[in-house]
C-alpha positions in Angstrom: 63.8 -45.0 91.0 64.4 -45.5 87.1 61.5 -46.8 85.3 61.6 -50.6 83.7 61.3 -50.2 79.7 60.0 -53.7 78.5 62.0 -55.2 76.1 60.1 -55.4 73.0 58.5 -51.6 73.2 62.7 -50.9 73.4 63.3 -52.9 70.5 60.9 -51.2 68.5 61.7 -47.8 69.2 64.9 -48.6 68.7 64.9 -50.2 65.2 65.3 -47.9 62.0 63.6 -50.2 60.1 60.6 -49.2 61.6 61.3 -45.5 61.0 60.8 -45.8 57.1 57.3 -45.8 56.6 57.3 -42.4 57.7 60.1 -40.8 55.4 57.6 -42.5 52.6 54.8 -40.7 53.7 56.9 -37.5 54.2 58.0 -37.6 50.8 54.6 -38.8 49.1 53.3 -35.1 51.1 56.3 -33.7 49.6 55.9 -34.5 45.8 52.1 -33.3 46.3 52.9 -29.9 47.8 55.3 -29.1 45.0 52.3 -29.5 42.4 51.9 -31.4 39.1 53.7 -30.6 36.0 53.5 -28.9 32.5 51.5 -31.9 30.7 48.2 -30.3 31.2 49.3 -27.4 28.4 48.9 -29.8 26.2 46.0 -30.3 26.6 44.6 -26.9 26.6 46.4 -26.1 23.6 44.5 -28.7 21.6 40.7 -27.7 23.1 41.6 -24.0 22.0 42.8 -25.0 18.6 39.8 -27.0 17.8 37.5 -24.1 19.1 39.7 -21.7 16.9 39.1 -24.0 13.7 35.4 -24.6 14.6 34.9 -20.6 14.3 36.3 -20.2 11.5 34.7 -22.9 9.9 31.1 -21.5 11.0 32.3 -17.6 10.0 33.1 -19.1 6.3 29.6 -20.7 6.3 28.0 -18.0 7.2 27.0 -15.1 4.4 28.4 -11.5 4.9 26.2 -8.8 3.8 28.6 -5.7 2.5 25.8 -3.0 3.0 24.6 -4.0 6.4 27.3 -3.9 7.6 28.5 -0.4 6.3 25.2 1.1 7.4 25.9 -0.5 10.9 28.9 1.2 11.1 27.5 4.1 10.2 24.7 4.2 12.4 27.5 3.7 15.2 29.8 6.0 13.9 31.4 8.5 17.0 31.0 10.9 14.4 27.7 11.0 14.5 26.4 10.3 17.6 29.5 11.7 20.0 30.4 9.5 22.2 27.1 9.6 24.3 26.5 5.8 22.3 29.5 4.1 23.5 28.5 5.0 27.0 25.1 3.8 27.5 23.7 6.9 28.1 20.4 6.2 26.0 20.5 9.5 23.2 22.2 12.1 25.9 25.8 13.3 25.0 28.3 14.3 26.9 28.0 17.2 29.2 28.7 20.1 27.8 29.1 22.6 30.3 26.0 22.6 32.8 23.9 21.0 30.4 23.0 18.0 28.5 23.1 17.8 24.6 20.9 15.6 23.1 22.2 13.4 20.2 20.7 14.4 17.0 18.9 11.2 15.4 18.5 10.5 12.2 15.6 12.4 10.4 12.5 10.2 8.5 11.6 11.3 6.0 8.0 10.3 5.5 6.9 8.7 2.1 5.5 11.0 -0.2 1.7 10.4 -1.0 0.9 8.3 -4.1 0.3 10.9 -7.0 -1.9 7.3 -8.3 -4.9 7.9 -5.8 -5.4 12.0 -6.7 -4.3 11.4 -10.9 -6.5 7.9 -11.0 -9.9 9.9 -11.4 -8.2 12.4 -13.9 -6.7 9.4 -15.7 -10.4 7.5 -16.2 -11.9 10.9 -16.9 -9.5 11.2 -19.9 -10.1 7.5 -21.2 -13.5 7.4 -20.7 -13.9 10.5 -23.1 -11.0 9.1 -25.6 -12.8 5.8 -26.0 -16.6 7.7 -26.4 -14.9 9.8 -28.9 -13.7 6.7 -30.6 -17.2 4.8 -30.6 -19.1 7.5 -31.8 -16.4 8.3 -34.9 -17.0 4.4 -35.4 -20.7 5.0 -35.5 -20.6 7.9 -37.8 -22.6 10.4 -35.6 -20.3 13.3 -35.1 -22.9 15.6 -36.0 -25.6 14.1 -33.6 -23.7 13.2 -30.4 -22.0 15.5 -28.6 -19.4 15.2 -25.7 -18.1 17.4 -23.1 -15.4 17.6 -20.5 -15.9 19.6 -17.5 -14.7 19.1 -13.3 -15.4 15.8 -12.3 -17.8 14.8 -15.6 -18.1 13.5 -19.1 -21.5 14.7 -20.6 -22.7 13.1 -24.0 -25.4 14.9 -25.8 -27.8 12.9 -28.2 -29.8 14.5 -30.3 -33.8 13.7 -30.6 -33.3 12.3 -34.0 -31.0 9.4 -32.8 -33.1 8.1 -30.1 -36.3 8.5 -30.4 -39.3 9.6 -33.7 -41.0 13.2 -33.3 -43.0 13.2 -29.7 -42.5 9.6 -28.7 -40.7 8.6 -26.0 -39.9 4.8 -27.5 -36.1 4.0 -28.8 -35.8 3.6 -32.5 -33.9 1.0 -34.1 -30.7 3.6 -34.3 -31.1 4.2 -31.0 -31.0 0.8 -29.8 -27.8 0.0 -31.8 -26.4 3.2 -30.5 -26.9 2.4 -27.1 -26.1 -0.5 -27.3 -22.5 -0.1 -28.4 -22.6 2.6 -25.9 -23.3 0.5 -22.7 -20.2 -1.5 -23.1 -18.4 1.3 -22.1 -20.8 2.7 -20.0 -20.6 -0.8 -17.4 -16.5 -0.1 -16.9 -17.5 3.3 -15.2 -17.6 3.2 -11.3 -19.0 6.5 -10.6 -22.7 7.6 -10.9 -24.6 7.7 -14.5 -27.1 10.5 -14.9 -29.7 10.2 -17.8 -31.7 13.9 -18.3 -34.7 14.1 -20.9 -35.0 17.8 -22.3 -37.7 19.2 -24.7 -37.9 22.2 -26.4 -41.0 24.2 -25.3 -43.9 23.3 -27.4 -46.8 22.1 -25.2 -47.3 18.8 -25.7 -50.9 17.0 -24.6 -51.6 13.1 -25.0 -52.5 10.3 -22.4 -49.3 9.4 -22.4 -47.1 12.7 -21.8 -50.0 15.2 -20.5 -46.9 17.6 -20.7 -43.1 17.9 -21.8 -42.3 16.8 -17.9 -43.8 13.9 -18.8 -42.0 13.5 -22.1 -38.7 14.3 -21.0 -39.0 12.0 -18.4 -40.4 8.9 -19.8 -37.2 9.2 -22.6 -34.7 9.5 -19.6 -36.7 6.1 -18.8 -36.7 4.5 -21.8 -33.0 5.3 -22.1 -32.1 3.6 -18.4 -33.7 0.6 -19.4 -32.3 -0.1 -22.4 -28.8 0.1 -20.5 -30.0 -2.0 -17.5 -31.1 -4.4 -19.8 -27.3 -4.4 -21.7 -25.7 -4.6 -18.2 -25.2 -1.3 -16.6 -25.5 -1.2 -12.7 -28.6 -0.2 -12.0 -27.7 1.1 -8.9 -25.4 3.5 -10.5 -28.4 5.3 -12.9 -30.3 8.2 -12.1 -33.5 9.6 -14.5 -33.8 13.5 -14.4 -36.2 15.1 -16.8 -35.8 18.8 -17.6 -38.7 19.7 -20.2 -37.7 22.8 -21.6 -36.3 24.8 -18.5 -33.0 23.8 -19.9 -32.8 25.2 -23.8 -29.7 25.1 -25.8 -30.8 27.1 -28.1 -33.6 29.4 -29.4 -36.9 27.7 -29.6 -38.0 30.8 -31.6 -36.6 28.5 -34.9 -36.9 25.2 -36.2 -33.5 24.8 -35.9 -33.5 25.6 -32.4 -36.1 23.6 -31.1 -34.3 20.4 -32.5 -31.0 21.6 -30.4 -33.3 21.9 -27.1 -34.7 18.1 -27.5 -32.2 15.5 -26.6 -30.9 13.0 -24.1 -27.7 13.9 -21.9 -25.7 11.4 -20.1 -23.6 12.7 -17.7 -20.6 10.6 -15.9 -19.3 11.3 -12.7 -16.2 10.6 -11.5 -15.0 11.0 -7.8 -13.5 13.9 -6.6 -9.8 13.8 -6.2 -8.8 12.9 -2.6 -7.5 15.3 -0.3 -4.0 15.0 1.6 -4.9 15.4 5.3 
């Protein structure tokens, strides 16, 4: 029994007309699968040529620095370090053998220690004694003050007869003046200032000085003040009196006994520091 095929569905199937929508969407599938063209070089050519003329723009900006760069190199140089630095292996070389060499680094030298800090006290020892010297040339009293160098101290020696009249323990007017020119080198000295009375060893007995202690003493006083009062720190005097444990000289002779009686002020300076 043969089966009855209407007549439009026939029609239809029959008609090539009908068959060409899908050769266009066969050949649309087509033209995709074989892929776009060459235009998009284009493209890319121009973003990398812009990217190439924006580096070089920035690298001829930017500033070069000849010895950085060589010291770079150096400090990467296979020379050097082997080739332990080019493969990460954090200051070990290459095995050598069993074992493991470590990469020698570069030695530091440490900085030498300032020559300033040890020569400084030397150095205001030496002016301090240059510019004394000076003033008491200026002053005219070579002959009655004396000045000595020795480790860590300048001493100045002033006789009796500039300070202070025969048993009295009060400045004179030349002792004043002295002084006074004195002090303003005495107030650039940091270290301590020691003032020390000395007799010679003639017993001495008034309600004032019962003895040369007392003498010696109240002139190391009277000398203190009179630089307190031009500006010296007072925190940086000391009084010592000595009497006549301390002779110069021979108190046997006139001559003698005046040598034993004076005024010493001795500078200190701080010892030189140590390296450690």
């Amino acid at each position: 029994m043969s089966e009855v095929i209407p007549e439009n569905i026939k029609s239809f199937s029959e008609d090539p007309q009908s068959r060409k929508p899908r050769r266009k969407r066969q050949s649309v599938l087509e033209s995709a699968a074989e892929g776009p063209g060459e235009e998009w070089m284009l493209t890319y050519m121009d973003t990398v040529t812009l990217l190439v003329t924006l580096f070089v723009m920035i690298l001829s900006f930017a500033s070069f620095d000849a010895e950085k760069y060589k010291n770079f190199s150096h400090g990467m140089s296979l020379a050097k370090y082997g080739s332990g630095i080019m493969m990460g292996s954090l200051g070990i070389r290459e095995n050598v053998g069993d074992k493991k060499q470590p990469i020698p680094l570069p030695t530091v030298i440490p900085p030498s220690p300032e020559p300033a800090s040890d020569a400084e006290p030397m150095t205001q020892q030496g002016n301090m004694l240059t510019d004394l010297q000076d003033q008491i040339t200026h002053q005219g009293l070579e002959k009655e003050v004396l000045l000595r160098e020795r480790e860590g101290t300048v001493e100045m020696e002033i006789n009796e007869s500039v300070l202070f009249p025969a048993g009295s323990a009060e400045l004179s007017e030349l002792g004043l003046s002295v002084l006074a020119r004195l002090s303003n080198l005495l107030k650039s000295h940091i270290g301590t200032i020691a003032v020390e009375g000395h007799t010679d060893n003639l017993p001495i007995k008034t309600d004032l000085f019962p003895s040369n202690w007392e003498l010696s003493g109240g002139r190391a006083s009277s000398v203190v003040r009179r630089l307190i009062s031009s500006g010296v720190d007072p925190q940086q005097l000391r009084i010592v009196g000595y009497a006549d444990v301390r002779p110069l000289a021979n108190n046997a002779s006139p001559d003698g006994r005046q040598r034993n009686r004076r005024v010493n002020i001795v500078l200190e300076f701080p010892a030189p520091s140590t390296p450690n």
